[in-house]
C-alpha positions in Angstrom: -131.7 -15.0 -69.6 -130.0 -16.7 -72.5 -126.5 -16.7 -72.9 -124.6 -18.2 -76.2 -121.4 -18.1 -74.1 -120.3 -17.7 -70.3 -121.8 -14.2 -69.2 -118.7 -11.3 -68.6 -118.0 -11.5 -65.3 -116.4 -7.9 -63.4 -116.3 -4.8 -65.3 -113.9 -4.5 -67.6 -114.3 -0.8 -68.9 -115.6 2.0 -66.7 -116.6 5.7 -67.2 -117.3 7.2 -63.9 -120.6 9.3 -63.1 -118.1 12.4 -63.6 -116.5 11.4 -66.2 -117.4 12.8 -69.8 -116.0 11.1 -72.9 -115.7 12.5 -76.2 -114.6 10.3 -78.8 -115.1 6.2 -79.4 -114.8 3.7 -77.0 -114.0 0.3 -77.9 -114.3 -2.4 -75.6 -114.1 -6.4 -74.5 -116.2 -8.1 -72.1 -118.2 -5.7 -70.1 -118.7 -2.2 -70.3 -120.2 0.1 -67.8 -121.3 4.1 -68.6 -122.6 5.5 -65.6 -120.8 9.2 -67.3 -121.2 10.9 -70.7 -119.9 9.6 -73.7 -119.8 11.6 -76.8 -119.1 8.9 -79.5 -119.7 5.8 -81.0 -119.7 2.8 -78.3 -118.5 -0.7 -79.8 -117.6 -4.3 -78.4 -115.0 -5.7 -79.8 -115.1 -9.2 -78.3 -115.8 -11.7 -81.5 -117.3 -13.9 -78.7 -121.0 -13.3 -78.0 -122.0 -12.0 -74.7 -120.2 -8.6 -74.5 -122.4 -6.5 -72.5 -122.6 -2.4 -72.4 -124.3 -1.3 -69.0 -125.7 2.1 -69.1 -126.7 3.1 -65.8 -129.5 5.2 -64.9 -127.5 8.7 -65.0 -126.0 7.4 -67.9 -125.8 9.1 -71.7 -124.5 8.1 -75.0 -124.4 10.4 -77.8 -123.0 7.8 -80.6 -124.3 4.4 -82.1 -124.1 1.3 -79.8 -122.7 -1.9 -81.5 -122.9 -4.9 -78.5 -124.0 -8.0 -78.1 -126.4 -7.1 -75.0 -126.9 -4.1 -73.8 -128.6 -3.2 -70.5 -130.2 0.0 -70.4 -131.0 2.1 -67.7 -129.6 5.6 -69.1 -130.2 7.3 -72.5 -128.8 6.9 -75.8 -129.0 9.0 -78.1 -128.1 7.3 -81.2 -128.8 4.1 -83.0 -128.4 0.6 -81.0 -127.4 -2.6 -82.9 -127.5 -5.7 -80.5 -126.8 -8.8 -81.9 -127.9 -10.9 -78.7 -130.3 -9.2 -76.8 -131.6 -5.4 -75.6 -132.9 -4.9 -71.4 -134.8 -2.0 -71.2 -135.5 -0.7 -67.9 -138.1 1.5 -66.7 -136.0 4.9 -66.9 -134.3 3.4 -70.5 -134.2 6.3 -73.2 -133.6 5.7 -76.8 -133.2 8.3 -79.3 -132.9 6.6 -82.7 -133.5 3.5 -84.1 -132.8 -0.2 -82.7 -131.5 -3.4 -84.1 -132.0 -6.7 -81.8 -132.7 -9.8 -81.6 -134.3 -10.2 -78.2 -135.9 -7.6 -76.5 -137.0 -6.7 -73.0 -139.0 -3.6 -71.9 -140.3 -2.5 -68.6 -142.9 -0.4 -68.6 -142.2 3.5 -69.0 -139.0 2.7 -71.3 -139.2 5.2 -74.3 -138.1 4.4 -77.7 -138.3 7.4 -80.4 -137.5 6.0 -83.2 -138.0 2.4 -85.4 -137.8 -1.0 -83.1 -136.4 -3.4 -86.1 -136.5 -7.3 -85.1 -133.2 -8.6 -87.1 -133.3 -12.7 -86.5 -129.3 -14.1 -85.9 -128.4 -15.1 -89.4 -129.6 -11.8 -91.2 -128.7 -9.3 -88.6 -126.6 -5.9 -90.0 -123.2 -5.2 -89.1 -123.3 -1.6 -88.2 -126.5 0.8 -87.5 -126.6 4.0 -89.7 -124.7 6.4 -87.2 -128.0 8.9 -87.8 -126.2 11.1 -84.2 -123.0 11.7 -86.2 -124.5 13.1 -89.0 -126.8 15.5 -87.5 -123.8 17.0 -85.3 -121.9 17.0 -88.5 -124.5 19.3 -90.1 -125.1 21.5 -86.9 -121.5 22.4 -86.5 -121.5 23.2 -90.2 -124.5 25.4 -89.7 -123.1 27.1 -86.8 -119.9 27.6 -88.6 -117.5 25.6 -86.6 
């Protein structure tokens, strides 16, 4: 692995297998999901080397905006990773994702675009794509 800066060490931030989250979660260091979050998932560290774990039982509905993410669990929403993206075997993605470095294992899924951004011309923010289509399905239902 290549780190720009010294790797997080302990967990910072931690949402419990029976935990569900609904609403942002902003975060320094390291992050580990091993619940449900509802919401868009950020690193606020301006250090590189933030990491957001998502364990294999594990599910963000939201964008992901990290330095590193290790993914075991689903997302289901764009991922932006400035650093570097671990895909395990059981790693779900539903939406589009933004790295820099990549690593798949085999059986990872990705449904939507993989987009190679080099360090210098990387994007800020992914287009929160999960937000909007919640957006239109409450209006739809009339909530």
């Amino acid at each position: 692995m290549v780190w720009k800066g010294k790797k997080p060490t302990g967990v910072a931030t931690l949402v419990g297998r029976d935990t569900r989250v609904h609403g942002d979660i902003q975060f320094t260091a390291r992050c580990h999901v091993d619940g449900y979050v509802r919401g868009n998932v950020r690193s606020l560290d301006s250090e590189p080397g933030s990491i957001l774990t998502i364990a294999e039982g594990g599910c963000i509905e939201g964008a992901v905006t990290v330095p590193v993410l290790e993914l075991a669990g689903t997302v289901k929403g764009d991922v932006f990773a400035s650093e570097k993206v671990e895909l395990s075997s059981t790693a779900r993605v539903v939406g589009n994702v933004q790295y820099n470095l990549i690593e798949m294992a085999i059986g990872a899924e990705v449904n939507g675009k993989l987009l190679h951004q080099s360090e210098g011309h990387a994007r800020e923010d992914p287009e929160p794509t999960i937000k909007i289509e919640a957006v239109a399905r409450a209006k739809a239902a009339g909530e």
